[in-house]
PLY file of the C-alpha trace (Angstrom):
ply
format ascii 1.0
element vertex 124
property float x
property float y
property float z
element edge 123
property int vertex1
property int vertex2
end_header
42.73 -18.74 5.17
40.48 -21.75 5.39
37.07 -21.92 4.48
35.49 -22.12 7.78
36.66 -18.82 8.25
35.90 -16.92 5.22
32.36 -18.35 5.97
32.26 -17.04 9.35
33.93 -13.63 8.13
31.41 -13.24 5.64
28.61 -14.27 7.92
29.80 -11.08 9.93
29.99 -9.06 6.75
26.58 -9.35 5.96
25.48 -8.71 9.80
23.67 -5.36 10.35
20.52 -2.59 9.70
18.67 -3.06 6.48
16.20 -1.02 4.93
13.87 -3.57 3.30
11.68 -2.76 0.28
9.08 -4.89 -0.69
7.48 -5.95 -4.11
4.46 -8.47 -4.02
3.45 -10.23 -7.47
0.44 -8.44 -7.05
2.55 -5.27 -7.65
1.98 -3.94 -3.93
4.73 -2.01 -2.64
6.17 -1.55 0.76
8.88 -1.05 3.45
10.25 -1.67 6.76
13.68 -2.02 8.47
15.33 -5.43 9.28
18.10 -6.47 11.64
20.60 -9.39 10.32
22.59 -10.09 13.12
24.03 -14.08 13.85
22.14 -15.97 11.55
18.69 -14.41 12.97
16.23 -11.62 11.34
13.88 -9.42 13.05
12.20 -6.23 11.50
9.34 -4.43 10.84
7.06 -1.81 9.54
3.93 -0.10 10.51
1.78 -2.75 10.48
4.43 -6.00 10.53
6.84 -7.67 12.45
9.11 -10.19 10.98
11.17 -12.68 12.90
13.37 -15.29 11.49
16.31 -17.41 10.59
19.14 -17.41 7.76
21.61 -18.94 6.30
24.32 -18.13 4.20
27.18 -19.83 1.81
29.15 -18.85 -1.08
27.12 -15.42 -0.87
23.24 -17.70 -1.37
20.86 -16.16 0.74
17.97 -18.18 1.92
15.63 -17.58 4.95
12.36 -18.45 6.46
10.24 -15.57 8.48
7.29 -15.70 10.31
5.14 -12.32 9.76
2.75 -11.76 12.20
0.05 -8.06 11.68
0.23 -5.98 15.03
-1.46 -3.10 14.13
-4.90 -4.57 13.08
-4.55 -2.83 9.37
-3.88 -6.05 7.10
-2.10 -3.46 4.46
0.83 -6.47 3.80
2.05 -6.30 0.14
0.62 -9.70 0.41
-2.90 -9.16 0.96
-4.94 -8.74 4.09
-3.35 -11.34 5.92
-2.82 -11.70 9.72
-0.03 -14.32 10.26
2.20 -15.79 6.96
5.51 -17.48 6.60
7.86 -16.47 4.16
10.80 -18.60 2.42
13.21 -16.65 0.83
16.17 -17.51 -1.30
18.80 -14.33 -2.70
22.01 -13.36 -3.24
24.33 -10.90 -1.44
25.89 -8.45 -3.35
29.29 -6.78 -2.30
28.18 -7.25 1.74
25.94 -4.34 1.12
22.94 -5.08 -0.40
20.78 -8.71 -0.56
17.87 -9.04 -3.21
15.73 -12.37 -2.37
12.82 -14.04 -4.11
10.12 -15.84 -1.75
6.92 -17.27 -1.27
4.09 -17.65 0.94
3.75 -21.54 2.56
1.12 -22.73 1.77
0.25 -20.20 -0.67
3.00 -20.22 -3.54
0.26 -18.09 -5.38
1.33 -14.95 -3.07
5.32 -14.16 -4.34
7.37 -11.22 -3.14
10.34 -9.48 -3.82
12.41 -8.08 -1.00
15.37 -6.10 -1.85
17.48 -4.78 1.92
19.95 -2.79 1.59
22.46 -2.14 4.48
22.65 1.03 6.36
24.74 -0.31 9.20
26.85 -2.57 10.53
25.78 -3.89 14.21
26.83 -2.24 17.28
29.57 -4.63 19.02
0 1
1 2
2 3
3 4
4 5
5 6
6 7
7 8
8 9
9 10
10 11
11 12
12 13
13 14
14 15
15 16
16 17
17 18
18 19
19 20
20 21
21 22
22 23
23 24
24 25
25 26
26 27
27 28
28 29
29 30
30 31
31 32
32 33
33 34
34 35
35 36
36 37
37 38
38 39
39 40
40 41
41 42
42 43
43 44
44 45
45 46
46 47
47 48
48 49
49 50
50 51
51 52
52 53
53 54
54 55
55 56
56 57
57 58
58 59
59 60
60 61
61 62
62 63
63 64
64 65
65 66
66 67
67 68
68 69
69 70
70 71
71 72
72 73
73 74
74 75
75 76
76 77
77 78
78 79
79 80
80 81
81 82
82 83
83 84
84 85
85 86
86 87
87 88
88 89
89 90
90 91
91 92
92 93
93 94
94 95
95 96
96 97
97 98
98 99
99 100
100 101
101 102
102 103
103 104
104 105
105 106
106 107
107 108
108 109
109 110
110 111
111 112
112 113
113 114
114 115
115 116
116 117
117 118
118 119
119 120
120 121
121 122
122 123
C-alpha cells in the first residue's frame, strides 16, 4: 500500500463522535461532544461551540478552533471568556482516543488539556 493511502485510511479512521473532556491549567474541568469528520471539527457544550480545522500525519494531531460563548454564562475552563482560539497539538491513540495539549492565541498563559474519546464512527 502506498503512503498516500494509509494517510487517507487513517484520516478516515480517526473520523467520528467524540466525547471531549477538558482540563484548563487553572485546574477547571469540563465537557462537550465533538464531531471529526474530513479534516474539520465542530462541537460543543452548554455554554460553547467549537468549530475548526485538523490535520493529521503519522498519528500527530494538531488543530486550531475558534470557541465562541452562546449561552451568555462565560463558565469556559478557560475563564470568563466570550470568543478564544485554540491551537492544539496530540496524538491519536489506536483510532479511538486523541489526547492534545493547546493554548490560547494570544494568551499562552491560559493552557488546556483536551482528551476525546470516540464513541462513533460517522454515518456514511
Amino acid at each position: 500500500m502506498d503512503q498516500s493511502k494509509s494517510a487517507d485510511q487513517a484520516g478516515r479512521a480517526v473520523e467520528g463522535v467524540y466525547s471531549a473532556h477538558f482540563l484548563s491549567n487553572a485546574d477547571r474541568y469540563g465537557e462537550g461532544i465533538v464531531v471529526v469528520d474530513g479534516g474539520k471539527i465542530h462541537g460543543g457544550d452548554l455554554d460553547y461551540v467549537y468549530i475548526g480545522k485538523y490535520s493529521l500525519s503519522n498519528n500527530e494531531f494538531s488543530a486550531s478552533l475558534d470557541v465562541s460563548n452562546h449561552s451568555g454564562r462565560f463558565a469556559s475552563v478557560l475563564g470568563p471568556l466570550t470568543h478564544y482560539r485554540l491551537t492544539l497539538n496530540g496524538k491519536v491513540k489506536k483510532h479511538q482516543d486523541v489526547t492534545c495539549h493547546g493554548t490560547v492565541e494570544e494568551r499562552p498563559d491560559l493552557a488546556i488539556q483536551i482528551n476525546l474519546h470516540k464513541l462513533s464512527p460517522l454515518a456514511r
